[in-house]
Structures are given as C-alpha cells and as structure tokens.
N, C-alpha and C positions, 0 to 999 in steps of 0.2 A: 715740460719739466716740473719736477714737485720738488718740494723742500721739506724735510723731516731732520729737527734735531740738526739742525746746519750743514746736513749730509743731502748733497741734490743728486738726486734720481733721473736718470731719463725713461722719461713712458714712451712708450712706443705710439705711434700714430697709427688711423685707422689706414689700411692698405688701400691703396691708389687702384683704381680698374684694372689696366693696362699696364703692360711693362714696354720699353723700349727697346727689348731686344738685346738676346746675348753678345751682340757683334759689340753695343752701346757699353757694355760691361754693368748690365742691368739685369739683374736674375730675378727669369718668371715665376718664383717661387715667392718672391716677397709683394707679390700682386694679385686682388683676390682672382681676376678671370682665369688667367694660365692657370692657379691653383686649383680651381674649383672642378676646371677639365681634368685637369691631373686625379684628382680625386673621384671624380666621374668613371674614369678609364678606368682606375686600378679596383672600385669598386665592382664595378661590373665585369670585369675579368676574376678577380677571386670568389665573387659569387655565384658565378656562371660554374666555374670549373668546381666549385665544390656540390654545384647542384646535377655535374654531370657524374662525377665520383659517387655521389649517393642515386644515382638513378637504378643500379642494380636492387639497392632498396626501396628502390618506388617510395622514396620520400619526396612529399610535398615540396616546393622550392622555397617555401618560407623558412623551414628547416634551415638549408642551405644558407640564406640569408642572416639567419640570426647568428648561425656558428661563424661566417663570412664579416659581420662586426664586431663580434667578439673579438675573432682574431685579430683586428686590426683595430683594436682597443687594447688599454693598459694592462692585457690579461695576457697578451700576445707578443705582437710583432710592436706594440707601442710602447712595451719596457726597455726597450731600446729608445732613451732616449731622444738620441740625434735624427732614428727615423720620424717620433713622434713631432718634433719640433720642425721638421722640414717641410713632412707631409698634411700633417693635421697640425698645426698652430695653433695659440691660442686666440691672435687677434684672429685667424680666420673660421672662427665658430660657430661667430655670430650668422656669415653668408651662407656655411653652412647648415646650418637649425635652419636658417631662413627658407633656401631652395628643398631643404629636406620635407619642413612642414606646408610648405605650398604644392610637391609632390602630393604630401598625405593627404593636403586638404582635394585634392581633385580625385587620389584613390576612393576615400570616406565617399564623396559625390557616388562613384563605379561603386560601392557598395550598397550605397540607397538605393541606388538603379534595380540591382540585383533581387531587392524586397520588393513583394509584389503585398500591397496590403490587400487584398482580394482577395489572394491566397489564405492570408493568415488569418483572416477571420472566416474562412472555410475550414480552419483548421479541425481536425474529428476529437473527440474528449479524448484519444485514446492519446495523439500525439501532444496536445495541450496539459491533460497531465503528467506524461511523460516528459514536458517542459518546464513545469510548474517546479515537482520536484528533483529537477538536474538546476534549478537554480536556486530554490529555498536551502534543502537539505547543505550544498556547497557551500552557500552564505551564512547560516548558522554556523558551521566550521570553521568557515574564513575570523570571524567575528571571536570566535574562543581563539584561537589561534593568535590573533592581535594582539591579548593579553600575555601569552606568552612572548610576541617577542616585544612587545614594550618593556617587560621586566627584567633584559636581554639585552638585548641589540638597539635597541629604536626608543630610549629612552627621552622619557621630555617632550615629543611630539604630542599631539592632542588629540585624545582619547576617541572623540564622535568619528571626525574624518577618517583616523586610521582605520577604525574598524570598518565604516563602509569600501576605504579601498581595497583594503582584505578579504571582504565579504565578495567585492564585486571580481575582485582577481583570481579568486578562486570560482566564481558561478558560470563564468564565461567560455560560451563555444562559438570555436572563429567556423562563421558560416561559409567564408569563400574556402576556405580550407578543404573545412568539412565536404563543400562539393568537388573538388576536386579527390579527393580520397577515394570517396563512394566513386567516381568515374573511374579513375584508374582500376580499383578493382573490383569492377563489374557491376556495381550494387546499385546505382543511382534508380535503373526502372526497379528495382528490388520492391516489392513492399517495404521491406525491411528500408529500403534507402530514402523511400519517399518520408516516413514514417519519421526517418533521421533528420530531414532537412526541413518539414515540418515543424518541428521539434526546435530543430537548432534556428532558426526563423522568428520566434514566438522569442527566442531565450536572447536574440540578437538586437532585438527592438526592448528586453525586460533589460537586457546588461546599460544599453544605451540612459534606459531614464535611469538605471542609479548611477550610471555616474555622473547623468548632470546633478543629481543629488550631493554627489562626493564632492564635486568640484565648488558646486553653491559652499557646503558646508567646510571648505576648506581654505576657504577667505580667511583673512587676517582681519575681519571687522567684526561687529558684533553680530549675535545670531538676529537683529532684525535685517542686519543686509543682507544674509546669506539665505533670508525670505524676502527680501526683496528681489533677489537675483535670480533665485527658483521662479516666483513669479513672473518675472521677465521674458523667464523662457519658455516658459507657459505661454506668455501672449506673446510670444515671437511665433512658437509653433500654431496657435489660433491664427496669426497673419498670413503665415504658409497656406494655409489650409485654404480659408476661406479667398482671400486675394491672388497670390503667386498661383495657386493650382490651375483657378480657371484659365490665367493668361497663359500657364504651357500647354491644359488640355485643347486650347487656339491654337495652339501652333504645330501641336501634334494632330488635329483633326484635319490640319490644312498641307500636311506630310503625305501625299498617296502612296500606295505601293506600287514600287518601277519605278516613282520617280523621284532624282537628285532634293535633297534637303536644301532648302532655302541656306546662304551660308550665314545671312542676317540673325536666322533663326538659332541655327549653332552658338553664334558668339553671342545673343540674347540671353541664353542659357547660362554657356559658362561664366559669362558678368555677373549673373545674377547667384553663379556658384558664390563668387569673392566678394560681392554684395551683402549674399548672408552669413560668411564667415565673417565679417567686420562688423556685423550686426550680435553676432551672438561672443565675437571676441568682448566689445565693445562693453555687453551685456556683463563678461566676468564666468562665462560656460564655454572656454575655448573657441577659436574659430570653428574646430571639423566636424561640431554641432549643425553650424548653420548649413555648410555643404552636404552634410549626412540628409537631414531633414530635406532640401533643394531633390535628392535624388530620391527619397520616398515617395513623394509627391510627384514629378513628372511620372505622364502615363505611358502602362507599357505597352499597351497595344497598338499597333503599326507599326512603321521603320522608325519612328523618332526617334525610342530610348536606344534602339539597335546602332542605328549611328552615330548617336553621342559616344559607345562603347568604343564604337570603331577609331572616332575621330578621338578620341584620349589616352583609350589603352594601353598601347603599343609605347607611348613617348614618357607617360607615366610611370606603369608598371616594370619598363625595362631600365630606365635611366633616373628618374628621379626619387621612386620608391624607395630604390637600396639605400638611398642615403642618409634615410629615415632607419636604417637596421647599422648605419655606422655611426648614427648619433647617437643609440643608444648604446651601441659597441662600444663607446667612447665613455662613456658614464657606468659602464660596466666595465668592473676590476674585480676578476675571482680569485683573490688572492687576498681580497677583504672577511673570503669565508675561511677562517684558518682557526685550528685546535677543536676536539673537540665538540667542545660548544654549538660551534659553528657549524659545522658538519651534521651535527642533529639535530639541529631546528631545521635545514634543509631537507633532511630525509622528514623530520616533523609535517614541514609543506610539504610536499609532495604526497606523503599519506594519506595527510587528510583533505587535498584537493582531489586527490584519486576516489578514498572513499567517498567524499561527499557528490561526484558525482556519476562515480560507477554507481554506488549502492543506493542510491537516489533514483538512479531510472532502472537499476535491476529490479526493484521491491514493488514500485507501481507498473511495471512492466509485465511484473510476473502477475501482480492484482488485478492489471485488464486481462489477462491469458494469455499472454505471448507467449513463445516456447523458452525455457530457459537458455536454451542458446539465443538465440536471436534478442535473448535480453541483453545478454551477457555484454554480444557483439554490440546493442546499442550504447551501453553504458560505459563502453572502450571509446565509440565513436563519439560520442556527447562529448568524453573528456577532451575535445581538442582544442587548444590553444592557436594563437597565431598573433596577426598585427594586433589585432584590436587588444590584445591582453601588453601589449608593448606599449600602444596607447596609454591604456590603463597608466601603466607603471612610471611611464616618462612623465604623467601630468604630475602624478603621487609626486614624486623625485621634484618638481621644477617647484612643486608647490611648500615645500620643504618635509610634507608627511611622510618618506619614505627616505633613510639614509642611503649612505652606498652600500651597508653590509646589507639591509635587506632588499636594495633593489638586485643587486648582484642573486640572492638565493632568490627570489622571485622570478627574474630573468632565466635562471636553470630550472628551475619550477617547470617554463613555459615551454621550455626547448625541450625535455623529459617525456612531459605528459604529450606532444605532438608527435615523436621522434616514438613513441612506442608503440603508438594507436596504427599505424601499419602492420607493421610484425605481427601484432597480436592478433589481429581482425583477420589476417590471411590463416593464423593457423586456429582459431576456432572456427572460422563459418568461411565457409565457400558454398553457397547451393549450385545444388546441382540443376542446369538447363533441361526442363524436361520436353519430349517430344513423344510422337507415337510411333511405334513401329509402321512402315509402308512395305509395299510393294513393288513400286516401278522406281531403282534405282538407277534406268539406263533409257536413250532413247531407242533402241536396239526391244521390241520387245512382242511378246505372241501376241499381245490383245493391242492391235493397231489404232483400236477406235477408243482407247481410251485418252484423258487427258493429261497433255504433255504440260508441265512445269517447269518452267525458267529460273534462276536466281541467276539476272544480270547486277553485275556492279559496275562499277566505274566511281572515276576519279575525282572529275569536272565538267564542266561542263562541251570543254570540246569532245566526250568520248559521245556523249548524247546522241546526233547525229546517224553514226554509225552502229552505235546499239540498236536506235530505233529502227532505222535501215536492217538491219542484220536480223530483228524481233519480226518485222515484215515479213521478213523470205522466209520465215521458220512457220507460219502460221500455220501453214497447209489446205486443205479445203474440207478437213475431216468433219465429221458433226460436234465431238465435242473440242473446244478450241480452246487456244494455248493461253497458259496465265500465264505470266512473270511479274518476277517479285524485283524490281529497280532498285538495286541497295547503293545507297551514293556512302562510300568508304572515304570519311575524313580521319585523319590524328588529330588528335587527342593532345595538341602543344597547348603551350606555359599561357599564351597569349588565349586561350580560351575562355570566358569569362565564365562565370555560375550562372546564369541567367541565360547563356544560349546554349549553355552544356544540358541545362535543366530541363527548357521546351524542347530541345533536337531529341534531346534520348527518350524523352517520355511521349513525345510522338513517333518511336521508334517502332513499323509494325502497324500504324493506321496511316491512311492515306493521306498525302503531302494536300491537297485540296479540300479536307476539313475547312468549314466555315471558321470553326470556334478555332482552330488553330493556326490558318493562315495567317494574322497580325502575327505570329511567332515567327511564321517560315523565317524572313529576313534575306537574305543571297540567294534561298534555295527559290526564289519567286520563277526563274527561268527556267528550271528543274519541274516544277510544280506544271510552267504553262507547256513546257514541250510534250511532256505525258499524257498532260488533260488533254489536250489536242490530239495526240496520236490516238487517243482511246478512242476518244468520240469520231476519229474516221476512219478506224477499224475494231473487230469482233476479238481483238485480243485485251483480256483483261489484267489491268495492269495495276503491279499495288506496289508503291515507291515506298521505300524506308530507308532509314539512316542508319551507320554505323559508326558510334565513335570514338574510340581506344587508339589505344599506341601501337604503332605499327609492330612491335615484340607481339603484339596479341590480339589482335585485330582479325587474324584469323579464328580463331575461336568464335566470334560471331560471325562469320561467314558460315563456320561447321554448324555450329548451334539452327542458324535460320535456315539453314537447307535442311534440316533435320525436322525443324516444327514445321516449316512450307512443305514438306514431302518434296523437295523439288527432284525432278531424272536428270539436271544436270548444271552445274555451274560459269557460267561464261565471267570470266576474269578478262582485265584489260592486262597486257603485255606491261612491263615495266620501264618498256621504249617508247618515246615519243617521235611521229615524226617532223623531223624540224624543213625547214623551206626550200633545201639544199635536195630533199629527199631524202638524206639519210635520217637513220634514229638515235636519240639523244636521249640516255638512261636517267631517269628518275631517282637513281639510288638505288642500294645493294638492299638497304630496307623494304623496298616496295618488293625486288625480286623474289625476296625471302618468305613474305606472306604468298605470294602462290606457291613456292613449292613447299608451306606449308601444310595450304590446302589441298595440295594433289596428295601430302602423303597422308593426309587426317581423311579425307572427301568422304560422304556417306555415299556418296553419288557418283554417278560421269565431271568430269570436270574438262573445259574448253579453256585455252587461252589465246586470245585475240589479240593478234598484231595491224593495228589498226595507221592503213592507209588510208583512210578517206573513202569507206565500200558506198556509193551513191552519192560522193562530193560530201560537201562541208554543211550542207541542209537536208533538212528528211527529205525523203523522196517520196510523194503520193502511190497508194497502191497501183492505180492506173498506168501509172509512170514506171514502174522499174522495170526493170530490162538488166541483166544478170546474168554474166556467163562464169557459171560456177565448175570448179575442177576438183573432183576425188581420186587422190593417188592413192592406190589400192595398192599394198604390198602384202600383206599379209597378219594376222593376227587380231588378237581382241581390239586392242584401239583402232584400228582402222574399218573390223568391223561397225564400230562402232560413230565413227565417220562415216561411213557408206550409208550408216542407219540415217542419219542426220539427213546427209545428203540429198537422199530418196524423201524426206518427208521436206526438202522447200523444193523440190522439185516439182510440187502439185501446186504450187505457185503459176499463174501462166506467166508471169515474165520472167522465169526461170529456166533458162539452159543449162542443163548440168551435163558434164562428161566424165566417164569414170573410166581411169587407166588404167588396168591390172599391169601390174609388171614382174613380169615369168622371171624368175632370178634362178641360175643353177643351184640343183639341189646342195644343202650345207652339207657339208661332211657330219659326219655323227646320226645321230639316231631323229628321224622326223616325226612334233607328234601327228598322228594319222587323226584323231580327233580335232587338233584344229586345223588341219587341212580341211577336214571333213565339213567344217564349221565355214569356213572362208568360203568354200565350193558353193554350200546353201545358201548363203547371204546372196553371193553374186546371182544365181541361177533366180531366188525369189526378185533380183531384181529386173535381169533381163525378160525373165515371165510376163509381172507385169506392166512391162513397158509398153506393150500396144496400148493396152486398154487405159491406162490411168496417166502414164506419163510419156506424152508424146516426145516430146524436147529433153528426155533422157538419149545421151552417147555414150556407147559400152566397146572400148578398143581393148584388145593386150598387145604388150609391147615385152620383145623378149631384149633382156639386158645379161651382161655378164659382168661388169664393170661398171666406174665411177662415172666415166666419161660420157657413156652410154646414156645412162640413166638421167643425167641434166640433160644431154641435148634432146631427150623424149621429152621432158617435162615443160623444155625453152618452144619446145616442136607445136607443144601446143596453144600458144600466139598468144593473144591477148584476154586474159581472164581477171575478173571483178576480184575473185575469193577462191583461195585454196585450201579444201581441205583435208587432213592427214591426222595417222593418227602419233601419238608420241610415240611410241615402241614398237613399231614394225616389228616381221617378224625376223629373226636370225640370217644375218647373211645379205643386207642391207650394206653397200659399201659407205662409207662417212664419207658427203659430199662436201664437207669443209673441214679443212687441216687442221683449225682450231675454231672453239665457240668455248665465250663465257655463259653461253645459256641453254646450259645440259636439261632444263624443261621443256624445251621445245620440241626434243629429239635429235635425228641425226638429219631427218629430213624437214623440218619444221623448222632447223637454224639454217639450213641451207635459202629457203623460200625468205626467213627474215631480213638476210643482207640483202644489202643494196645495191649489192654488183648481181645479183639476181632480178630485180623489179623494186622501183620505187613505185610503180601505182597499185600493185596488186596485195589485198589484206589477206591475212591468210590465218586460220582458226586449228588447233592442236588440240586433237581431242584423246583424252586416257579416257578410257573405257574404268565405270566403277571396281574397283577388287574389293572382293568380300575380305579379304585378311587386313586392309585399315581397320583402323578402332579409333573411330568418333567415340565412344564410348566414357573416354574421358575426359570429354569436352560436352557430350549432350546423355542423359540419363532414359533410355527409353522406357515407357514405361505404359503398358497394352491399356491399362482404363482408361487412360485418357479421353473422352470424348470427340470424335471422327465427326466431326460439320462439314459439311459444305464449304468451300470457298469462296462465300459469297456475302457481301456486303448486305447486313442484314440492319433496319432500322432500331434504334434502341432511346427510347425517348429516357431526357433527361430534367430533372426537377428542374419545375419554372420554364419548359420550352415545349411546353404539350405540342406545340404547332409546327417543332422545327425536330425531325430526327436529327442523331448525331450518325454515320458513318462509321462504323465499327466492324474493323477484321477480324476474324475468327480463325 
C-alpha cells in the first residue's frame, strides 16, 4: 500500500510461482510460471508461422523473429489493451527480461563458439580491408547522423554515448545471419562467400569492443569510471585468455573423437558461461560480454566446441531466444514514428546505414579488383543486421541513451537492411557452377575398359551399409576401376549452426579423412571410418562429400557435382525407409521431390535404390558376398541400360545374375525398329560373352501377355538379393499395381517396392541418361576448363613442408 496526498494506492505485489488451479478459482495468469509458458507457446507459435510464411523468400528466421515481436508489442496485437495486460503484464517483465537475457546470454556463448580466432587472424588484406572499411565508413555516418537526431527526436541525451551507439548500430554485420544467407543461397564455398564471412568475422569481434566502449561510456558516473570500467574489461578479457583458456583447452584435449563428452566437463563450461557474465555484469559492461568472450576462447578443434553447440542449441535458439525478440517487440511502438518528421530521419537511417556500408566495401572492393558485381553483391551482404544490432539497441534504450522514438526507427533500420539483402543478392549475382563437358554419360557404353564413375548419396548413416555393399558388386574386374563420389545429402534446418555450416561446406569436394579437417568432421566420424575402411580393403576409389541446402534445392548440387565429377550415373536412396514390420515408411514428399528432380535435370544415367538391407545391416567383405541378382529385361533404353549395369557386377565372382527378357505381344501401332534393333544387340553382346567372361550369368525369355502373367514369372524366379529394371519400359508393359504414389519408379519398379511383393529383396530403378534434360541451368559447361586426373595429388601447405594436405581435383 502507498499513501500519496491522503489518497491510498494499492501496488500490486510481486507474482507468486505457482497458481492453484482453476478448479481453486485461481487464474494461471496472475502467476509468473503458467504466465511465462503462456508466453513461451505463443511466442514460438507466431514466430515459427511467420518464418514459414516468409520461407518462399528464403528469409532468414531472424527476420521472422523480429517482425514476430513487433507484433506482439504496442505496435500490434498489444494496442489492445486487455490482450496486453493479460498476456505480457507489467509485474511480469521483470521474469521476462530475466529468462529472455539468460537465453541471450547462452546464444552470445553459440556465437563465440562460432569465431574461430585462427581464422581471423589468417584473414587475407583483401577481406580485412574490406572489413576495415564496412565498419569505419558506417561509423562516421552513424556519428553525423547522431547529430541530427539529437536536434530532433533524442534530445537531452549525452552527446559521446550516443554517437558511439549510432556509430556502432549502423557498423554492424550479424555474422550468424550472414552465414546462414550465403548457405541458403549457394554462396558459402563461393570465394565471393568465404571473402564475406571473413569480413563479416573481423567486423564481429571490431562491433563487440565498441560497444564495450559504448556501454563504459554510458555510465551515469564520471569519465574516470567509465575508465575504470573499460579497464576492467580489459583485465577481465587478459584473465580469459591467460587462465580460463588453458583450463578448457584441458578439457577439450581430453574430449577424443568417437568418444561421449565427460558430462562434468559440459556443465564446467556452462558455469563458467554465468560465472563470467556476473563477472563482467558486475564490472558495469553487460553480462553477454562475459559469455561472448567464454566462447571465443574455448577451442575448436575436436568434439568439444561441437557438443557444447549440440547440448545448448536446440533449447536456446528455439525457446528462449524469441523471447529476447518479444522484449524488444515490447519497447518497440511504431507509431512513435509519426508525421513527417519522423518518417525522414527513418528513410535518413537507413540511407545512410545502407551507404555507409554498401559503399564502404563497394570502393575498397573495387581497389583490391574484385569485379564490380561481386562488389556490389558483398556490400548487400556486409549490410546485414540481425541480434547483435538488437543487442546494441536494447542496452542504448535500458541505458537511457536511446528513447522510444529512435529505438523504434533504429529497430526498422535493422529489420529493412536484413529483409532486402536476400532479394537483392539473388537478383544481381547467382554464379554459374562451372564443369567440363565429358563423355561417358551412361553405363551402357563402346569403350568397356574405360572408367566408370559413381555419384552415391545417401541420407544417414543406415543407408552406408548397403551403398557400400551395392559400390562392391559394381567394381567389376576391368583394369581401370570404379570411383565414386559418397555425397551424404543433409538440410540445410534453422537448428544448423555457422560453425558447422561453415567446415561441412568448405570441406565439400575433399576427402572426409583430411588430417587438418577431421577435428571438424563432428557426427560425420562413422561416415569418415566406414569409407576409410572400405577403401583400404578394396581397388575402388572413393571420395566422400557433403551436401547441404534445402531440400527445394538440394538437387542442384547433386546436378552440379555429377556434372564436375563427370560421373555415368547417379545412385539416389528411395525416399522409403524400411521399417521392422518390413514395410516402407516415407521420409516426406520433400525428399521424394529431390529425386524426380534429379531424374528430370540428370546430366547422366540416374538409379534409384530401394533399400532392403542388400548384404544385411553391415558391409559385407569382398571374399564374402554371394548375390543373386535379377535383370528384368522388357524393353527400351532404361532397361538397356540396366542390363549394362547388370553385365558389369556380374564379373564380380560372387555374383549370380539372371536376365529375363520378357516377350510381350506386339503393341498395336507403329514399332520403333531401331530400338528393337538396339534391345536385340545389348542382349546378344551379352549372351556372346557369357562363356568367356561371365560364367554365373542366366539368360531366360519368358513369354507374357498379361498382368498376371508377368508377376508370377518374376515371383517364379525365387529368392533374389537385388532387382534390377529399368524406369520406362518399353510400350505395352501391363501396370502391375492399380495404384502407386511413386510414379519414379515406373510401372515395374513400384510393383518390386511393395511389400506384398518381397520384404528382403532391394531393388535399383535405372533411367537411362536423355540428352534433351538441360543441366545447363543449373551447371555452366565450359570446354577450357582443365581435364586432371582424379587423383588425389599432394599439395604442401605453408608451415607443413613435412605433412601434404589431400586435395581433389
């Protein structure tokens, strides 16, 4: 109770934890726990659906996020009164700021992680000044800029402070962002992208010391505190360094790879995250100082910093993050930028945040020689905003240097400048994926002794197995032997950090068993040891890489790399799995989409593999397999081109193969005689030579006239490992199942995949390549290109005369 003027007040009291239950006649509303879920849920439901609504624009989820508390601040859905009082109160603000900025403090952590100071001080003069000037030229702006709106909007505030947090609001590019961008749209291995993140790196670690500058100098003491407090963090960050690092690089040296993380050693960590946020709170330079600096410092090489990602990520970035974008949603009111006035210092910001740092890294971009596109495109990308510029803005605002009119235009500022750097980045620069033109687009082909080319992908790790198995029987006994290119095809989700987006892509293309990059692999370790192993106990050379996009486009680097690999044919995993029951259980309509992407873009033959388990659940040694393989022979180019396959694991000796032609009456209409002509020769070259080269080749026909027919020939031939056919028989093929969702397979390729057909037997669906696809707009051919060898060729690297690095060509 308060007394004012003999008129008594009731204050409200600080909310209780717990409610008692609506039965009690006790509403969970005036309780912070119920409340705080409440606010959890709703959060995360409008900014989920607003980040699926802008997914067509392949905007970043930060986007999403900040337009997501907006709305659900005084600008929105919170002018409504009675919702604002219900949902976000004022007594319960404080719990929220609280849970919000302990989210932020453990994100700031996952962004130190993300800096590799190794890196940045490898940084090339080209990226370094290209960083120099996207945060000097910006900061001069910001700094004039000050002056106008103190004489405007922000009057009375103090002079030094504002201008550095002006200076710093406007210099600032959000690096987890920025990596995310560049992935989505292709650019990350890009020179152009490395160049970017370099850049945006250098300018991540310059934004952070001015603002401990801002925040020193924005004490309400005199300017010796506000050097004292600067110093402080000075010798907080000298404590980091020299004390805290050694004790994580212990802990991370004592992390092996393959093996479980000490859990002692995880929460050592994260103690020691809130340890040094109360250390630099403490100090008078925010907590998210102390946790930022914690994650510069731990080191990144091994599972350590990978695990911490893992163990925080996910509860962080999905739950307690957003609520750090509704605190500010809640301090932001745009309806404080009104007349006027208002409206033009806004466009004012944003101009000159835009030119200071477009035209900042266009001018020294263009001085080192870049191409003026690729300038252009960096100084779009430099411009981007995200938390950290949120950051910025909330300490401004709490510190009292920032009112509500300009944290409001600064807030649109941020959402502006991120929200366009997509749009505009796809319609100036897209490079085109260059490759060489080849030759051998088919396994089908006159020169038998040359060498055949694989592009296996797969999912996870349980397709491994049966790749390997499947990569076995394909070897053949020729003289020159079979590569494949292992592409393990992940998406490209929200939960993907910058730091494992950054080593997966940029080792995308060299071999997973690199010394220098193995501490990066992280998950992919079983991947890495199943390969190394199969190589080294057989003549097939094998070169693993990563793909990883959103499944909308995911196919494009499948076209792209079978186009640079020259590969003869594609082997895709089916989009079914199969589950314990025996039957197959879909993956998603998304996963299905990317193969018949790539069947209709393919430069090549393309397979797709319905995998039953071909040699069980573990590799099978070459000595060991034993394989009875079936080629149903109907007619036409993809089936030739299955027979092709066929005939080359059949010089395998633990390979049985049988090949069915099946006579079908003539179709009505007109036959072409040329690929009759073509069917006739495949078959006869194989029956030819079958003495001499492949004993354990069987050559039946079976004449059909009917549906009926044609299963119990196929059922007749008993128990088979792998069935292979081709998708598009030829004319006159009766449909062995009344309905299929999975018109890729064909007519007889769906019928082999049910389960009322065979639970143990896999079975591979080959299209023969058509020259009328056009890769063309997806990979750029282009004949100069330089024709190497595919062969891992030593290339020594500064400071390791002793050690080559493994590089694919």
């Amino acid at each position: 109770m308060a007394t004012t003027n003999n008129t008594t007040v009731a204050c409200k009291g600080p909310m209780k934890a717990t409610s008692e239950g609506a039965w009690q006649g006790d509403d969970p509303l005036h309780h912070a726990l119920p409340l705080i879920i409440l606010q959890i849920c709703l959060v995360v439901v409008v900014t989920r659906t607003l980040a699926f609504l802008l997914r067509p624009l392949r905007q970043p989820r930060v986007v999403a996020e900040i337009i997501g508390g907006i709305l659900l601040g005084p600008s929105a859905l919170g002018r409504n009164k009675r919702f604002l009082d219900s949902v976000f109160p004022k007594q319960s603000l404080t719990v929220l700021d609280t849970v919000a900025n302990l989210g932020l403090l453990f994100f700031l952590f996952l962004v130190g992680l993300e800096l590799d100071l190794r890196a940045i001080r490898r940084t090339g003069k080209k990226a370094l000044a290209i960083a120099l000037a996207g945060i000097s030229l910006p900061f001069v702006l910001g700094i004039g800029t000050s002056f106008v709106l103190r004489t405007t909007v922000v009057k009375g505030t103090r002079q030094g402070p504002f201008q550095v947090f002006m200076g710093v609001a406007l210099s600032i590019t959000a690096f987890p962002v920025l990596a995310r961008i560049l992935a989505e749209l292709k650019l990350l291995t890009t020179d152009l992208g490395r160049m970017a993140m370099s850049a945006a790196a250098v300018n991540d670690v310059a934004a952070w010391i001015l603002l401990a500058l801002a925040v020193a100098l924005s004490g309400s003491g005199s300017p010796l505190v506000s050097l004292w407090v600067f110093l402080s963090g000075a010798a907080f960050v000298a404590f980091a360094a020299i004390l805290l690092r050694p004790a994580l690089a212990w802990m991370a040296r004592r992390c092996l790879d393959g093996e479980p993380v000490k859990e002692s050693y995880i929460c050592a960590t994260l103690a020691t995250v809130l340890a040094a946020g109360f250390v630099t709170d403490t100090i008078g330079i925010h907590a998210l100082f102390g946790a930022f600096i914690v994650g510069i410092i731990v080191p990144k090489d091994g599972p350590f910093a990978g695990v911490l990602i893992e163990k925080v990520e996910d509860l962080i970035s999905g739950l307690f993050l957003p609520l750090y974008f509704v605190s500010s949603g809640l301090k932001t009111n745009v309806a404080t930028i009104s007349g006027a006035r208002s409206w033009g210092l806004l466009v004012l910001v944003i101009t000159n945040a835009c030119l200071g740092k477009i035209a900042g890294t266009v001018i020294v971009s263009l001085i080192v020689r870049i191409p003026v596109r690729e300038a252009l495109t960096l100084g779009f990308l430099m411009n981007t905003k995200g938390l950290v510029e949120l950051i910025v803005l909330n300490i401004g605002k709490d510190r009292k240097v920032l009112n509500d009119e300009s944290f409001a235009i600064l807030v649109l500022m941020a959402l502006f400048t991120t929200f366009i750097t997509t749009p505009i980045v796809m319609a100036i620069y897209k490079p085109a994926r260059r490759g060489a033109p080849y030759k051998h687009h088919t396994v089908e082909r006159a020169d038998a002794e040359s060498e055949l080319r694989l592009l296996a992908c797969f999912h996870g790790n349980r397709n491994i197995p049966t790749m390997i198995n499947l990569i076995e029987s394909s070897r053949g006994t020729r003289r020159r032997r079979v590569t494949v290119y292992a592409m393990h095809l992940m998406e490209l989700s929200e939960r993907s950090s910058a730091i494992s987006m950054v080593h997966k892509a940029r080792r995308n293309g060299l071999p997973f068993w690199n010394k220098l990059n193995r501490g990066a692999a992280g998950n992919g370790d079983q991947v890495v040891v199943a390969f190394e192993a199969y190589q080294q106990l057989s003549g097939v050379a094998i070169r693993p890489m990563t793909a990883i996009s959103d499944l909308h486009t995911i196919h494009e680097d499948i076209v792209a790399s079978a186009v640079q690999k020259r590969a003869a044919l594609i082997i895709l995993p089916f989009h079914k799995t199969q589950s314990l029951d025996g039957s197959l259980e879909s993956l998603g309509t998304a996963y299905q989409n990317v193969n018949q992407r790539v069947l209709r873009h393919a430069p090549c033959s393309v397979a797709i593999l319905v995998d039953r388990g071909l040699g069980g659940a573990v590799q099978v040694l070459a000595s060991d397999v034993s394989y009875a393989i079936a080629v149903l022979f109907f007619g036409g180019p993809d089936d030739r081109e299955a027979l092709a396959y066929g005939a080359r694991m059949a010089e395998h000796p633990g390979i049985a193969l049988t090949v069915v032609r099946f006579l079908l009456p003539p179709p009505s209409g007109e036959v072409d005689a040329d690929e009759r002509a073509a069917d006739g020769a495949a078959l006869s070259d194989l029956v030819n030579k079958r003495p001499e080269n492949s004993p354990s080749v069987k050559y039946e026909e079976q004449a059909v006239a009917e549906r009926a027919e044609v299963m119990r020939a196929i059922k007749a031939l008993g128990r088979c490992n792998l069935f292979l056919v081709g998708r598009s028989p030829q004319s006159g093929v009766p449909r062995l199942v009344e309905r299929t969702d999975c018109a890729e397979l064909g007519p007889v390729g769906s019928y082999l995949a049910c389960s009322e057909f065979s639970t143990s037997a896999s079975v591979l669906v080959i299209q023969r390549y058509d020259s009328s696809a056009d890769p063309s707009k997806l990979v750029e051919e282009v004949a100069e290109i330089e024709d190497v060898p595919d062969t891992p060729v030593p290339a020594m690297t500064p400071g390791s005369s002793h050690r080559p690095l493994e590089i694919e060509k």
